[in-house]
N, C-alpha and C positions, 0 to 999 in steps of 0.2 A: 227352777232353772229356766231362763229362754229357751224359747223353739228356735229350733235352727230355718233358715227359708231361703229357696232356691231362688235365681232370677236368671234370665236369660232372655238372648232377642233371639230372633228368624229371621235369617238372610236366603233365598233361596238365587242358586248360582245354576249360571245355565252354561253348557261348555267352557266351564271354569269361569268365567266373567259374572260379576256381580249384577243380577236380574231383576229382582224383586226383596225390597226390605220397606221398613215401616213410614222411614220417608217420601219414599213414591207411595205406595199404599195411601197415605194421608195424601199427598197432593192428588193423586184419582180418586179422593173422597171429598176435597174440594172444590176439583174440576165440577163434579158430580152434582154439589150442595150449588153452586156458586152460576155456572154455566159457563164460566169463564177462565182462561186458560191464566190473564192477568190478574183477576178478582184471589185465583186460591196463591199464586205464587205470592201474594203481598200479605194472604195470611200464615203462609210458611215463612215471612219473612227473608225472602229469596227474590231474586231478582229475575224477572219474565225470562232471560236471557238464558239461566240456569235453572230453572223452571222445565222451558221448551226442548233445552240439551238434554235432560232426566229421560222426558219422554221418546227423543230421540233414541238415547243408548239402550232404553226399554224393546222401540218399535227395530233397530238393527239387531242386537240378540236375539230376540223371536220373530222377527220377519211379519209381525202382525200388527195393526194400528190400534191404539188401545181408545185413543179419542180423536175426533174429529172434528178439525176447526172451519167456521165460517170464517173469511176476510167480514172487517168492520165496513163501515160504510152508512148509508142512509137509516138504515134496519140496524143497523152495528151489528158485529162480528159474534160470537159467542164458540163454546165448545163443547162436547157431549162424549160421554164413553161410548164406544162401542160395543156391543154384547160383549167380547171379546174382554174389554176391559171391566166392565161389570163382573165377570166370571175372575179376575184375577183378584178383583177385589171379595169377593164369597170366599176362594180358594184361599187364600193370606186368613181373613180372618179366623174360616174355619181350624187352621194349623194353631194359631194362634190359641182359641180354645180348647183345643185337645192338649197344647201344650200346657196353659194355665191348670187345666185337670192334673192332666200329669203327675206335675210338680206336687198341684197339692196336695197329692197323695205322699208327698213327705211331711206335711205340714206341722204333727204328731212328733217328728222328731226333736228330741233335747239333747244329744248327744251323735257323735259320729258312728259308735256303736250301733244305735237303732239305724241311721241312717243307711248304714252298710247292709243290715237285715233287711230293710226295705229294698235296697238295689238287689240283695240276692231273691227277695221274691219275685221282685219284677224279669229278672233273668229267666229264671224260670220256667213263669207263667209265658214270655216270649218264644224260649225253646219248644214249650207243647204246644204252640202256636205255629213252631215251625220259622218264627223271625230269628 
């Protein structure tokens, strides 16, 4: 019999508004790879314009800059995270691997029955944890 297998994404939502998800995540990892704010939106295949507006709805829901851009010119222009943004991108992935864990710990299952045993262990093991 097949194994049954969980999949799921992480969106994190900050006074209700959508904050941080895998598309920004990526685009502050190729802000990051790239140094350039134009360079990653063209490998997300996004337009600079919606690119920049990302970053925007990011830097107004938390009130914090996540990158910071030079104007182009002689030296040309580039972008860089800020600690600030470096940390969101640690924070994301780390969620991200605890949730891949998670799940695999269903991994085992063939059936809805097992499946359901494992969610009542993990119940649980949560309650004597106090979650």
């Amino acid at each position: 019999m097949a194994r049954l297998k969980i999949h799921s994404r992480i969106w994190i939502k900050k006074e209700g508004k959508n904050y941080l998800g895998n598309g920004r995540i990526q685009l502050l990892k190729h802000i990051k790879e790239e140094g350039s704010l134009l360079k990653a939106s063209k490998k997300m295949y996004m337009s600079y314009k919606a690119a920049w507006d990302s970053l925007h709805q990011i830097k107004e829901i938390n009130g914090e800059e996540l990158v910071i851009s030079n104007n182009g010119g002689r030296g040309g222009g580039g972008s860089k995270l800020t600690p600030h943004g470096e940390q969101v991108i640690e924070v994301f992935e780390a969620l991200e691997n605890l949730k891949t864990r998670f799940w695999s710990s269903f991994d085992e299952c063939e059936t809805l029955d097992e499946m359901m045993e494992k969610i009542q262990m993990w119940e649980e093991q949560l309650k004597q944890m106090g979650v």
